[in-house]
Residue, then its C-alpha position, 0 to 999 in steps of 0.5 A: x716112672x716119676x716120684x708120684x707114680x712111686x707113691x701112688x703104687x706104694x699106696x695101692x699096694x697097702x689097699x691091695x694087701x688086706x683085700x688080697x687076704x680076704x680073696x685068699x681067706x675065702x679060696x677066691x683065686x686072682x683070675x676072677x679079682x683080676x677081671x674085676x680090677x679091669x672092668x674098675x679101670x674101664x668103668x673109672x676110665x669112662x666116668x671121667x671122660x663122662x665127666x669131662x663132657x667128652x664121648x663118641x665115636x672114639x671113646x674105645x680107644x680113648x679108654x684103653x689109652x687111658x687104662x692101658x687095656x687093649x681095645x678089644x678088651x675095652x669092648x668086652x668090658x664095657x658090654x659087661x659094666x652096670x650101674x653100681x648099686x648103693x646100699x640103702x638102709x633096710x627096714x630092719x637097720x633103720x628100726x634097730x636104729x631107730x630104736x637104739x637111740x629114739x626117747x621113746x623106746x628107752x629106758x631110765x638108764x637110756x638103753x633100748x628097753x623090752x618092748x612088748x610083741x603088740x599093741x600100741x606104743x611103745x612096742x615093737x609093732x608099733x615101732x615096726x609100723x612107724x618105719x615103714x607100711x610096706x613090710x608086715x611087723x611080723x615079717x620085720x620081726x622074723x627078718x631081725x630074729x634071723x640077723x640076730x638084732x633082737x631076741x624074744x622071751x620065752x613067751x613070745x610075747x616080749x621082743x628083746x634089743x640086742x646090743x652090738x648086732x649092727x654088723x649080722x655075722x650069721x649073714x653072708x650077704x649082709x656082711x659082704x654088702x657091709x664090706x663092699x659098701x662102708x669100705x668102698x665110700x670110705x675109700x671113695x672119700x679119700x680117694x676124692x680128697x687126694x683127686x680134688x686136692x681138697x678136703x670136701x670129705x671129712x676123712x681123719x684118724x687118730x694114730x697110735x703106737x707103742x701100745x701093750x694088747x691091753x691097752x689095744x683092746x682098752x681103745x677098742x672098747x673106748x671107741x665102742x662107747x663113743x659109737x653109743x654116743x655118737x649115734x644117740x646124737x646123730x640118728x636123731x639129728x639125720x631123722x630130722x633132716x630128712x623129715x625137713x627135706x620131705x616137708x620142704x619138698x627138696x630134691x632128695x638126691x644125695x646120700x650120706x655115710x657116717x663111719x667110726x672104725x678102730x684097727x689094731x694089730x701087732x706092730x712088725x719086727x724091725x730089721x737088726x740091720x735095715x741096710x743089709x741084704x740077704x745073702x744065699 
């Protein structure tokens, strides 16, 4: 094994490490984790050669040359691959999205104000009906209660924007698709950079250690209100774009994924003595 296959193995070990908690965290034993990491193989190992003009006739054996796999495991694997799904926005992100940062829907203090239930705008029917005609308001409004994005009076009749709800914790499927699909294009972005040696991703991080809890939490609640910023800036702009592209009738085959994450956690004790070894 060369220098860079050592790297390599020390990087993925890292990645392995956090998903390995989240498996174990959930009771989700390695069998089915590991049927998944061979299917990844095949399905990685097909794309490239996909990419490199190159199939046929040989491509089982070509694959398990590639992954290591056996060519009957090759086989199996590959009559189980389907095409992976992005996540695309819903009606109920775009609206709170929509509504976070549109000048319309905020207040003088440039947070989202109440809107009233109905009528015209600014409320929430008609904020729900500029989004999209193929969901009712009614039914978009009910979705958003359940996610816990907004809330109403005791009336009913005013809806309520609830803040920091982009993430929906009562919500299994919508959490996991959030895991899978924000960590997954992050990875992907890396991924490529180190591939292509190139820096066609924008991928940076600011490090920083030697830091009390306090100070931890201090740059948590730092990164929350640039996400505000952020957002108020860029929703709009991405708004634009895509309405410049339906005007100009552009080929609309490309996604895009913004993040901003932030990650502490305690630092590990250093050895007394890194070069000594356990005795018995």
């Amino acid at each position: 094994m060369d220098k860079r296959d050592e790297l390599l193995l020390a990087a993925v070990e890292t990645l392995l490490v956090p998903l390995a908690r989240l498996c174990v965290s959930h009771g989700l034993p390695v069998a089915p984790v590991d049927e998944l990491l061979k299917r990844a193989f095949v399905r990685a190992a097909r794309d490239a050669r996909q990419a490199a003009g190159a199939g046929g006739g040989r491509d089982v054996s070509q694959v398990s040359i590639a992954t290591g796999l056996s060519r009957r495991e090759v086989a199996r694997l590959s009559g189980e691959l389907a095409p992976l799904q992005a996540q695309r926005p819903s009606p109920a992100g775009r609206l709170y999205a929509h509504w976070m940062t549109s000048p319309d829907y905020l207040g003088p203090d440039d947070q989202p104000r109440a809107l009233p239930r109905n009528g015209e705008a600014p409320s929430f029917e008609a904020l729900a009906l500029s989004i999209t005609r193929h969901v009712h308001p009614r039914s978009l409004l009910d979705e958003m209660l359940r996610l816990g994005l907004v809330r109403l009076s005791d009336d009913g009749q005013t809806v309520h924007f609830e803040a920091d709800r982009v993430a929906p914790t009562a919500d299994d499927a919508q959490m996991f698709a959030f895991l899978g699909a924000n960590v997954g294009d992050h990875l992907a972005a890396a991924t490529a950079n180190v591939v292509h040696r190139d820096r066609r991703h924008f991928e940076q991080a600011i490090y920083a250690d030697e830091l009390s809890e306090e100070s931890a939490r201090a740059i948590a609640e730092l990164a929350r209100a640039q996400w505000g910023r952020l957002c108020a800036e860029l929703i709009p702009e991405l708004e634009r774009l895509i309405a410049a592209d339906t005007a100009a009738g552009r080929p609309a085959g490309h996604r895009a994924r913004l993040g901003l994450f932030t990650f502490h956690a305690p630092e590990p004790e250093p050895d007394d003595d890194p070069s000594s070894t356990p005795t018995p």
